[in-house]
N, C-alpha and C positions, 0 to 999 in steps of 0.2 A: 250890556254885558259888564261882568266885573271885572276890575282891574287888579291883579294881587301880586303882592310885589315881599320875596323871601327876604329876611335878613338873620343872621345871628351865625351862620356854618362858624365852622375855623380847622382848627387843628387842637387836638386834644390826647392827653393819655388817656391808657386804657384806665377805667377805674372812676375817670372825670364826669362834668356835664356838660351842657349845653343847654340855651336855651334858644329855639325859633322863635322870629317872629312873623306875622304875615300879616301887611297893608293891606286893604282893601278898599276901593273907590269906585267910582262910578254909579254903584246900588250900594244901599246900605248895608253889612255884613247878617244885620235881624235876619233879614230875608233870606241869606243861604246856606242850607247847611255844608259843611264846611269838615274839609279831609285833608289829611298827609300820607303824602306817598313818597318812595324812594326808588334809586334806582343804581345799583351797583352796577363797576364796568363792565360788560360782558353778559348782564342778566338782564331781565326783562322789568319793566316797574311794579315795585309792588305796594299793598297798603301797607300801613302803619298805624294811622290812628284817624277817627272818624269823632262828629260831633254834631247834635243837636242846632237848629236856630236858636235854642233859647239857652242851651249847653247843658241843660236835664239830661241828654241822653247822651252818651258815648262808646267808642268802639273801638277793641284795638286787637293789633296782630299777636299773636302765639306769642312770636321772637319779640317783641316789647314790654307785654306786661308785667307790671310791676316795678318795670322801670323808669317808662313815660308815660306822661299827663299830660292831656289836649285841654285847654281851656279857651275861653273865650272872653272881649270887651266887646262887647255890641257897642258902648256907648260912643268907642274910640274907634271902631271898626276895627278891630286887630284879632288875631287867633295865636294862638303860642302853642309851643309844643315843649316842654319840658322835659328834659334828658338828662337819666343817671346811670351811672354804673356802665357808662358806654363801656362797649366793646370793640375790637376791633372790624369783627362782621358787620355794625351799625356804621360803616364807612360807605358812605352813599353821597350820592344828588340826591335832598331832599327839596320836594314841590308841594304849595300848600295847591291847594284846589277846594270849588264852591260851586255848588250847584244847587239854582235858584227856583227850580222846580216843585223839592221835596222839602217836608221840615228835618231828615232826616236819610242820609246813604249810605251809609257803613263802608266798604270794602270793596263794592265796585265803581270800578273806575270810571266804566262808560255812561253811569251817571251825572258827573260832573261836567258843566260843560267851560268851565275858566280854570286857566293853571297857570300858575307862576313859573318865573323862567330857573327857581332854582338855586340852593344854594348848596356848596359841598362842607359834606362834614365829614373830615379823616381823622381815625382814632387811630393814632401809633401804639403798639405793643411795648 
């Protein structure tokens, strides 16, 4: 199984970025395609942004586009999520998550079967 490990959350204005990051070890990141999810307090989790093993293909929720970019390093094992123009509703636990089955999951979650424990990104107003 993979092992993926968040970094990059913080505290941010509205208007700002961020950028994720997501380790990944154990398999090599080629092999999973590879999602971000969020979860604000009180709501249920949700997607965010989806992507390719080989990062040709991508997917992302309503409430982000145009504002983040999921990329990828196979070579480094790493996946990123690039954030702009945050909002204060983009105030979540975000978890990257891989799933080593398909080249490819979009938006559902119960595809995935590895997920990170999570980092918080709060955008003050």
């Amino acid at each position: 199984q993979v092992q993926l490990v968040e970094s990059g959350g913080g505290l941010v204005q509205a208007g700002g970025s961020l950028r994720l990051s997501c380790a990944a070890s154990g398999r090599p990141a080629s092999r999973c395609a590879m999602g971000w999810f969020r979860q604000a307090p009180g709501k249920e989790r949700g997607f965010v942004a989806a992507i390719s093993r080989s990062g040709g293909s991508t997917g992302y929720a309503d409430a982000v586009k145009g504002r983040f970019t999921i990329s990828r390093d196979n070579a480094n094992n790493m996946v990123y999520l690039q954030m702009n123009s945050l909002k204060p509703e983009d105030t979540a636990v975000y978890y990257c998550a891989a799933d080593e089955s398909r080249y490819y999951s979009g938006g559902d979650s119960t595809r995935y079967d590895s997920w990170g424990q999570g980092t918080q990104v709060t955008v003050a107003s």
